[in-house]
C-alpha positions as CSV (number, residue, x, y, z in Angstrom):
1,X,112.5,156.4,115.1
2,X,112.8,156.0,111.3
3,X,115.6,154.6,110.1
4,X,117.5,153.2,106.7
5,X,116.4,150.0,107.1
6,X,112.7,150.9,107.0
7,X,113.4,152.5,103.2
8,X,113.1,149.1,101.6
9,X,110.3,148.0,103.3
10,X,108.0,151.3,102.6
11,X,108.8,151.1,99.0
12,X,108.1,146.8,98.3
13,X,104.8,147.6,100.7
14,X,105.7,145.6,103.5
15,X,105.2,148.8,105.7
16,X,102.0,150.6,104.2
17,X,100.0,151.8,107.4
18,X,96.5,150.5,105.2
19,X,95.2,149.2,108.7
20,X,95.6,151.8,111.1
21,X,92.7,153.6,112.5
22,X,94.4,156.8,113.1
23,X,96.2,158.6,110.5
24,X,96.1,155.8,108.0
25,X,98.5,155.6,105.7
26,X,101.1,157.8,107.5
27,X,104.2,156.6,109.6
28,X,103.9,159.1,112.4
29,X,107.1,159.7,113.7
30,X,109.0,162.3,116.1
31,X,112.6,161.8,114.6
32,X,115.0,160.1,112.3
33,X,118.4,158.7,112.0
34,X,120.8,157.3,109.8
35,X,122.3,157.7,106.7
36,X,121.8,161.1,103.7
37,X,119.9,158.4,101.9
38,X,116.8,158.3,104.7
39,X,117.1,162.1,105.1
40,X,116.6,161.9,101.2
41,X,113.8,159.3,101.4
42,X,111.8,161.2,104.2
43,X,112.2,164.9,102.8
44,X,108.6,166.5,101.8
45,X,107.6,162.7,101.5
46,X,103.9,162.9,102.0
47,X,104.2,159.0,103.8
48,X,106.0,160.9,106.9
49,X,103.9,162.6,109.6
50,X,106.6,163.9,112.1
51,X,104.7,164.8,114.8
52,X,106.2,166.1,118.9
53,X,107.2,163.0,121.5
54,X,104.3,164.1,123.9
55,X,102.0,163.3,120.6
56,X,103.8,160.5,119.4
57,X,104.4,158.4,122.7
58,X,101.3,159.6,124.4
59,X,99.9,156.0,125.3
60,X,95.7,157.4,124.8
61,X,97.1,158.5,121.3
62,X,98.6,155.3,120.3
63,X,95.2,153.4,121.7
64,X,93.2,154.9,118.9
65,X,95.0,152.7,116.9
66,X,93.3,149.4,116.7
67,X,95.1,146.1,117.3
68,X,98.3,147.6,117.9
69,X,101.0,145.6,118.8
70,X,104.1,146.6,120.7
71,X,107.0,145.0,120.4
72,X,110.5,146.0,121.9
73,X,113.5,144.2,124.0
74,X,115.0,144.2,127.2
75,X,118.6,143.6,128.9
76,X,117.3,141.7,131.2
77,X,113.8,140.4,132.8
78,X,113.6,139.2,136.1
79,X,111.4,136.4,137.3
80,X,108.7,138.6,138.7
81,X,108.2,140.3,135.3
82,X,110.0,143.7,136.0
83,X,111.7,144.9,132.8
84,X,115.2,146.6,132.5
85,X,116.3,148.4,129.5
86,X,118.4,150.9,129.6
87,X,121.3,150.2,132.1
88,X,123.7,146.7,133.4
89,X,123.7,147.1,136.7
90,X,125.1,151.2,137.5
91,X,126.1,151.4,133.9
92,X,124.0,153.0,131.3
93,X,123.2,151.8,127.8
94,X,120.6,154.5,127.1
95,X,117.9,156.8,128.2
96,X,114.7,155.2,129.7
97,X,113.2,155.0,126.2
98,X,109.4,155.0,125.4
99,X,108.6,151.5,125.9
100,X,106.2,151.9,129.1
101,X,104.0,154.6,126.9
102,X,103.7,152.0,124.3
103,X,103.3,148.7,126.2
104,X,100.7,150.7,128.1
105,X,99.0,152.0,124.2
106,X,98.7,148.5,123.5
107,X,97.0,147.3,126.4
108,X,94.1,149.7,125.9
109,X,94.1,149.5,122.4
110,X,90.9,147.3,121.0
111,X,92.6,144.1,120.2
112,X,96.3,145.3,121.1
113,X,99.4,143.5,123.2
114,X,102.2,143.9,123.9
115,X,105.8,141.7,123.2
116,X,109.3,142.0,124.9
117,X,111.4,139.8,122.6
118,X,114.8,139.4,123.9
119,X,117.8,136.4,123.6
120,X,117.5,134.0,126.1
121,X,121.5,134.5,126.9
122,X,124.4,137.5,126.9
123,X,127.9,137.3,126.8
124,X,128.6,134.0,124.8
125,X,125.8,132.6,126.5
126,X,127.8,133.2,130.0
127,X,124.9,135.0,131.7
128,X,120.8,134.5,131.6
129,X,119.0,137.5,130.8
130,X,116.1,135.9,132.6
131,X,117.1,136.2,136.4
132,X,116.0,135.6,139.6
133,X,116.4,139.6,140.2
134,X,117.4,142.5,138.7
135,X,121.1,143.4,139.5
136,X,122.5,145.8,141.7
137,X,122.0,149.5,139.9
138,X,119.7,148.1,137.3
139,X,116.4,150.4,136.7
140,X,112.7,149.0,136.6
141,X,111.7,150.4,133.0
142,X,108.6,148.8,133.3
143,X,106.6,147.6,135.9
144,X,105.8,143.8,136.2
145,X,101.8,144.8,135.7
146,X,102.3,146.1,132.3
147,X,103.9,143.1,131.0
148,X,102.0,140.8,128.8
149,X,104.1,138.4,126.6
150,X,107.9,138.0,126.9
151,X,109.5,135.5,124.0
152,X,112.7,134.4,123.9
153,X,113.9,131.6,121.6
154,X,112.7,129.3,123.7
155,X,108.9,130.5,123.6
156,X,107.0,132.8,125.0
157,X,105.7,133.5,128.5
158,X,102.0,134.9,129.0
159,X,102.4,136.8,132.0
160,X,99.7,139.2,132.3
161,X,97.0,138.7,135.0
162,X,99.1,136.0,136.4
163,X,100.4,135.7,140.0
164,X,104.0,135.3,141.3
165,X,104.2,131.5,141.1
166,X,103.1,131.4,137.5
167,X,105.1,134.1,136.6
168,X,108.3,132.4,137.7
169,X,107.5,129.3,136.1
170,X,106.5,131.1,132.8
171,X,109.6,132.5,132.4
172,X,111.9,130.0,133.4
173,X,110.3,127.8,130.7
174,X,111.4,130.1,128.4
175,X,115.2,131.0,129.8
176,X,118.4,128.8,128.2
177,X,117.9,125.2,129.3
178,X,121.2,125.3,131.4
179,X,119.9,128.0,133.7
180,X,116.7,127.0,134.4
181,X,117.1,125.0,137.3
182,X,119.3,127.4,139.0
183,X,116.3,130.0,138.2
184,X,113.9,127.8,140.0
185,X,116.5,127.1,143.1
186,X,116.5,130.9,143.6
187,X,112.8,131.3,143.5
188,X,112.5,128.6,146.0
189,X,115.0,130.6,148.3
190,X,113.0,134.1,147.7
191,X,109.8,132.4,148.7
192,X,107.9,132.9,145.3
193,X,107.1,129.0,144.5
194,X,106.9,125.4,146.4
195,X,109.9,124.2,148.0
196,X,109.4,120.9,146.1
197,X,108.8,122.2,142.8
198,X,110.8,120.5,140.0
199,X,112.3,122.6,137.7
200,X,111.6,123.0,133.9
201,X,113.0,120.0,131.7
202,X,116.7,121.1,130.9
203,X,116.3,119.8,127.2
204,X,115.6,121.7,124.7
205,X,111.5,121.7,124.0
206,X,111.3,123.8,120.9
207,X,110.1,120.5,119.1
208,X,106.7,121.4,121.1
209,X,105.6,124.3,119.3
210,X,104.6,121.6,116.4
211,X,102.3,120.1,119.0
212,X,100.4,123.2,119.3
213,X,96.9,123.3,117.3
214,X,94.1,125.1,116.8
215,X,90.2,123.6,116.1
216,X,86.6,124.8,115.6
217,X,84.4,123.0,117.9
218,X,80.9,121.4,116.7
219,X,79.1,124.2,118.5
220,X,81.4,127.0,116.6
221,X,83.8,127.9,119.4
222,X,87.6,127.5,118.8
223,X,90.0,125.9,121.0
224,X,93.8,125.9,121.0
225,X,95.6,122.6,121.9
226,X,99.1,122.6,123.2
227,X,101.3,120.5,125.5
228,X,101.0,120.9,129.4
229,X,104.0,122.8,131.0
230,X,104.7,123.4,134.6
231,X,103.7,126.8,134.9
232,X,99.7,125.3,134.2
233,X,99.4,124.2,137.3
234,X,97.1,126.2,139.1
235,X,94.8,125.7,136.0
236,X,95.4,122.5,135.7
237,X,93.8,121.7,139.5
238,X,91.4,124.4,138.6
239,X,90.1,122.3,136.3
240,X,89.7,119.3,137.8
241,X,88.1,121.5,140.6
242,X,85.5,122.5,138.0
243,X,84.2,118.8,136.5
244,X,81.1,116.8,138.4
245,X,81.9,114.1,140.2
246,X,80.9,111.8,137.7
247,X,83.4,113.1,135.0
248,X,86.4,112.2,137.3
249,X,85.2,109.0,138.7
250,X,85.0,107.9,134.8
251,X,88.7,109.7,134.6
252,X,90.4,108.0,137.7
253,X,87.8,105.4,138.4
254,X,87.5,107.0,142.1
255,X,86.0,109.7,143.9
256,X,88.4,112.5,144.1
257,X,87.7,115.2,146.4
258,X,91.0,116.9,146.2
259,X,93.3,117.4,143.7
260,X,96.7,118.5,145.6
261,X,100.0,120.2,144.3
262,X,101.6,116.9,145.3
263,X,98.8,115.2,142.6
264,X,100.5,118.1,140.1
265,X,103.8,117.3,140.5
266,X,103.6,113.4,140.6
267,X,101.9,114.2,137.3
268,X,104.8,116.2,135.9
269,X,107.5,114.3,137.4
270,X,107.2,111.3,134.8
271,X,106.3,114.2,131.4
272,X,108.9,114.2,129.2
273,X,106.3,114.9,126.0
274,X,107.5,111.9,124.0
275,X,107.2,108.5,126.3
276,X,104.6,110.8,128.4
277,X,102.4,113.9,127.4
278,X,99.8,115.5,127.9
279,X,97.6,117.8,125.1
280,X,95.0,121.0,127.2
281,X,93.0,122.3,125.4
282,X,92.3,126.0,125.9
283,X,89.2,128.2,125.6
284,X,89.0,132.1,126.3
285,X,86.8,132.7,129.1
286,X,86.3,136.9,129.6
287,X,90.0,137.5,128.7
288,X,91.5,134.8,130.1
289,X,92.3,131.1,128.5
290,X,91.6,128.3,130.9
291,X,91.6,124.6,130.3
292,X,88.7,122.6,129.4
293,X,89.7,119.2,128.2
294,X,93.0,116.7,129.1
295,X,94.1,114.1,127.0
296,X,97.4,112.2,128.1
297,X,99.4,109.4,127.1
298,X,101.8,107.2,129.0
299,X,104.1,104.7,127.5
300,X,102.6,100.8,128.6
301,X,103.4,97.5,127.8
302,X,104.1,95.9,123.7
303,X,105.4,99.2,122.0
304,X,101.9,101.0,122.9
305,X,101.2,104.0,125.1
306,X,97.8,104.3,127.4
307,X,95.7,107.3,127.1
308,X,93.0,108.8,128.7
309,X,91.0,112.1,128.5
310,X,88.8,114.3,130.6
311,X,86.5,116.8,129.4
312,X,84.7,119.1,130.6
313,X,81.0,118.8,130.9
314,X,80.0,122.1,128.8
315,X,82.2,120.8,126.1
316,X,81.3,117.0,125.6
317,X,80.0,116.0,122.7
318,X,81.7,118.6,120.8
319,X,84.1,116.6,119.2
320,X,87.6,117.3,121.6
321,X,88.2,113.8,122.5
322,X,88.3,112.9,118.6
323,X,90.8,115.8,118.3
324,X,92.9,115.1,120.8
325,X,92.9,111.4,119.9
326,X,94.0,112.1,116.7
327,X,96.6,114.9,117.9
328,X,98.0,111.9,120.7
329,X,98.1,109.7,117.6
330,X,100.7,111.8,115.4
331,X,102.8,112.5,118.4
332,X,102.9,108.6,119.5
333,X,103.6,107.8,115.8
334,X,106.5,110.3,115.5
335,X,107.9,108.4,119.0
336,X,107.4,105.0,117.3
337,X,104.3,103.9,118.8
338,X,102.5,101.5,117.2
339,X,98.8,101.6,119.2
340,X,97.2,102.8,122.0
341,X,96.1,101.0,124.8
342,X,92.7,102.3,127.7
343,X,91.4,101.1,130.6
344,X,87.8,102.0,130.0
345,X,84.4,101.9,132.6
346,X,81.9,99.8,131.1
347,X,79.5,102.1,131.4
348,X,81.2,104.9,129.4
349,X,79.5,104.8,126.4
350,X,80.6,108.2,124.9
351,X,84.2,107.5,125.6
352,X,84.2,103.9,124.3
353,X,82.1,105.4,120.9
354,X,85.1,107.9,120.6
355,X,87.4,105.0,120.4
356,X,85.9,102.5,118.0
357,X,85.1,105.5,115.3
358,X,88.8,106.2,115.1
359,X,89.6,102.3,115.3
360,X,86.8,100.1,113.8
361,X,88.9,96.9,114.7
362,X,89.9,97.4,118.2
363,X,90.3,94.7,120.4
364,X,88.3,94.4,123.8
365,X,88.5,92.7,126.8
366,X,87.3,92.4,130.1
367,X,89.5,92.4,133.3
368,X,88.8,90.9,136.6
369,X,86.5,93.7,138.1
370,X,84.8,94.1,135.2
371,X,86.5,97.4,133.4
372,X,87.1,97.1,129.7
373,X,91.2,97.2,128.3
374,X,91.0,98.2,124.8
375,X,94.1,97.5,122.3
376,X,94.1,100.1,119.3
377,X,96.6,99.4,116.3
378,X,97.4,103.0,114.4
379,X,96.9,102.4,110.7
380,X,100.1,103.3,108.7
381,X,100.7,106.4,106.9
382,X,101.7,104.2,104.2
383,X,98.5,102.0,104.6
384,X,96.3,104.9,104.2
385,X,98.1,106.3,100.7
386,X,97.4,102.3,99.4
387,X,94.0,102.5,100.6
């Protein structure tokens, strides 16, 4: 639909259809509403391609467009994924729409997703518009298989090729902080997750979208850095599942042979991403993102925090240690850190190398069974501008 509000941004060029790989340069459109002045604005204007709905919203149509992105809302999205839009419960708010044609376009578009952006809250902030399950009356507009990303103003949720579990925690991550426990409680009841999984921290964790990076590897490949949430944890086991033995006896000084959703949520249990975080790092694998590299911190003894990492083997030497090093470092400092602290394996040469490039004058010494403790002062931002 074209509307007034699209005039301003046709003629400043914010809207110029230069990129589209199908009728470039044309808004294709199959009606318009509004005031006499976009009547006006689209009469013989050769911008304006009206075109029938079965043409317009014809999802193999709207493919041919490269990289297209579809973005509409939703009144409410339960914890499956299932989309309603057009009616609360038995009453109507409108007619079941186009978005399934579009969201669908998008998916088999070259390059092309699709968004449901919606407030987190209706009503004052009364009611969640993430819920356990749709309401009495309310219509599935799309299915839960079509959805890819759903964002509130609490994040976004990447649902698509994900399973139940994940899918609940995704989207409870992202739903006001004062109903996300309640969310998980009902899950819990409905089967979908564990009966001991915690809920999503009740705070508000916007603050960790300025922990999320991006970096180009050594070897060329990028990787995207961000904190680890709840919903991670079949990937995070996944992962561990993937390294050689060796790598997580040099992690955990131990053989591990299992690494349990009790191992998960002990880990979680003690996150709260300033006295203790962890940093994945991500790389797309056939479509899919999946973890190749951990680096955490823990808050220890003297004003310092302990960290550790785990990488995988494909990715050593790389240079994602040093990133995530440096990453841990800017987040310790912002929670008034003032050095790291690592229990290191003598023999673990590349990780102890890692350490001493970043900090020159660390201090080492050896305990009782013959591990080294390191002690790593952060140099100042201050320091740094005088040097």
């Amino acid at each position: 639909m074209v509307t007034d509000e699209m005039i301003p941004l046709m003629q400043t060029g914010v809207i110029n259809n230069a990129k589209k790989t199908l009728l470039p340069g044309k808004t294709v459109t199959s009606l318009c509403a509004g005031t006499v002045k976009i009547y006006d604005f689209v009469d013989n204007n050769p911008l304006f391609d009206f075109r029938s709905s079965d043409f317009v919203n014809d999802p193999n149509i709207i493919a041919k467009n490269d990289n297209f992105i579809s973005i509409s809302s939703a009144l409410e999205v339960d914890l499956t994924g299932q989309i309603c839009t057009d009616s609360v419960g038995f009453k109507f708010y409108s007619g079941i729409g186009d978005q399934a044609d579009f969201i669908r376009g998008a998916a088999m578009s070259k390059g092309g997703f699709s968004i449901i952006a919606l407030p987190s809250t209706a009503k004052n902030g009364t009611v969640s518009r993430i819920v356990s399950n749709l309401g009495d009356g309310a219509g599935v507009g799309t299915l839960r298989g079509d959805v890819n990303f759903v964002i509130t103003e609490y994040g976004i949720a990447e649902l698509y090729g994900k399973g139940i579990y994940q899918r609940v925690m995704e989207l409870a991550q992202i739903a006001h902080p004062k109903f996300r426990e309640e969310l998980v409680q009902e899950a819990k009841k409905h089967r979908y997750i564990f009966k001991d999984q915690l809920p999503p921290h009740k705070v508000d964790l916007l603050f960790l979208e300025d922990y999320k990076s991006h970096a180009t590897l050594k070897n060329g490949k990028n990787i995207a850095v961000r904190p680890l949430l709840p919903s991670d944890e079949f990937a995070y086991r996944n992962f561990f599942y993937s390294l050689q033995e060796e790598t997580v006896y040099y992690r955990f000084f131990q053989r591990i042979k299992t690494f349990s959703h009790e191992m998960a949520q002990q880990h979680w249990a003690s996150v709260d991403y300033r006295t203790n975080i962890s940093l994945i790092g991500l790389v797309r694998n056939k479509g899919r993102k999946e973890i190749m590299s951990i680096g955490t911190y823990a808050e220890a003894d003297d004003n310092r925090a302990e960290i550790a990492f785990v990488v995988r083997e494909d990715f050593q030497g790389q240079g994602v240690a040093t990133y995530l090093l440096e990453a841990l470092e800017t987040i310790a400092k912002k929670n008034n850190y003032i050095g790291f602290s690592a229990i290191v394996l003598r023999e673990n040469a590349a990780m102890i190398k890692v350490f001493k490039k970043r900090y020159p004058h660390m201090k080492i010494r050896a305990d009782e069974g013959g591990d080294l403790a390191l002690f790593m002062d952060f140099v100042s931002d201050k320091d740094t501008t005088t040097a």
